[in-house]
C-alpha positions in Angstrom: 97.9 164.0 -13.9 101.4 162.7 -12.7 104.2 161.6 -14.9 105.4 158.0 -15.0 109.0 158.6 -14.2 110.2 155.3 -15.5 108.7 154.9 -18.4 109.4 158.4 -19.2 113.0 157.3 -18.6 112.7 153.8 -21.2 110.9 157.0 -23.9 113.7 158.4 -23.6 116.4 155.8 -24.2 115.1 154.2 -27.1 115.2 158.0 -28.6 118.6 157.9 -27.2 119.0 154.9 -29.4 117.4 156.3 -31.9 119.3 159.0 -32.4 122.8 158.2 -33.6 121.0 155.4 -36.1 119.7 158.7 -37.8 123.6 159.8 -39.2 124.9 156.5 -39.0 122.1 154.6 -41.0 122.7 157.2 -44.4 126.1 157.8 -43.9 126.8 154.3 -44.4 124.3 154.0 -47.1 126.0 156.4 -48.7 129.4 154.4 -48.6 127.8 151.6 -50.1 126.9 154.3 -53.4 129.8 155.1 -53.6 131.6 151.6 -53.6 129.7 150.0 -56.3 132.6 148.0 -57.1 132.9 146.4 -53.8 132.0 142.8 -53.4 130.6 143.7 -50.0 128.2 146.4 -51.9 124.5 144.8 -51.5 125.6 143.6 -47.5 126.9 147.2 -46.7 123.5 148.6 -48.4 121.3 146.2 -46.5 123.0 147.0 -43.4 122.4 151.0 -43.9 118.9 150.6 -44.9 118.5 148.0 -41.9 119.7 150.9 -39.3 117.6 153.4 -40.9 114.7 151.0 -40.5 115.7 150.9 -36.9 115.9 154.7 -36.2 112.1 155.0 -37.4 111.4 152.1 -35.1 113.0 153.4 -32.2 111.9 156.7 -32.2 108.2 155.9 -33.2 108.2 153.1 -29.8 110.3 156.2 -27.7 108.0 159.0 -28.7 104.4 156.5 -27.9 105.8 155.1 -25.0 106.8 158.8 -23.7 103.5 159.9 -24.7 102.2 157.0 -22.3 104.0 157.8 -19.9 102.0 161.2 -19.6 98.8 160.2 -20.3 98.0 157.2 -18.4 
């Protein structure tokens, strides 16, 4: 049962994308906590919880397309 290499390789870049949306998406969450009395507080909330959104997405499409990669 051989391993697709490319599609092993696209797994592996939206973990790769994944990745840094995993600090980044609670770190600026956290900013937007702590700077309630910003105007830009809801945007800068939406934005955080938008990138954490995106880290599940990405790693859920990198881990099923690597696992198709050595399966099919």
């Amino acid at each position: 049962m051989p391993t697709d290499k490319i599609l092993l390789n696209k797994g592996i870049k939206f973990m790769a994308y994944a990745l840094p949306l995993f600090f980044i998406g609670p770190s600026v969450i956290y900013n937007a906590f702590q700077n309630k009395e910003n105007a830009w507080h809801y945007l800068v909330l939406a934005v955080g919880i938008t990138m954490c959104f995106g880290a599940v997405y990405f790693s859920f499409r990198g881990l099923s397309t690597i696992v198709k990669s050595m399966t099919d």
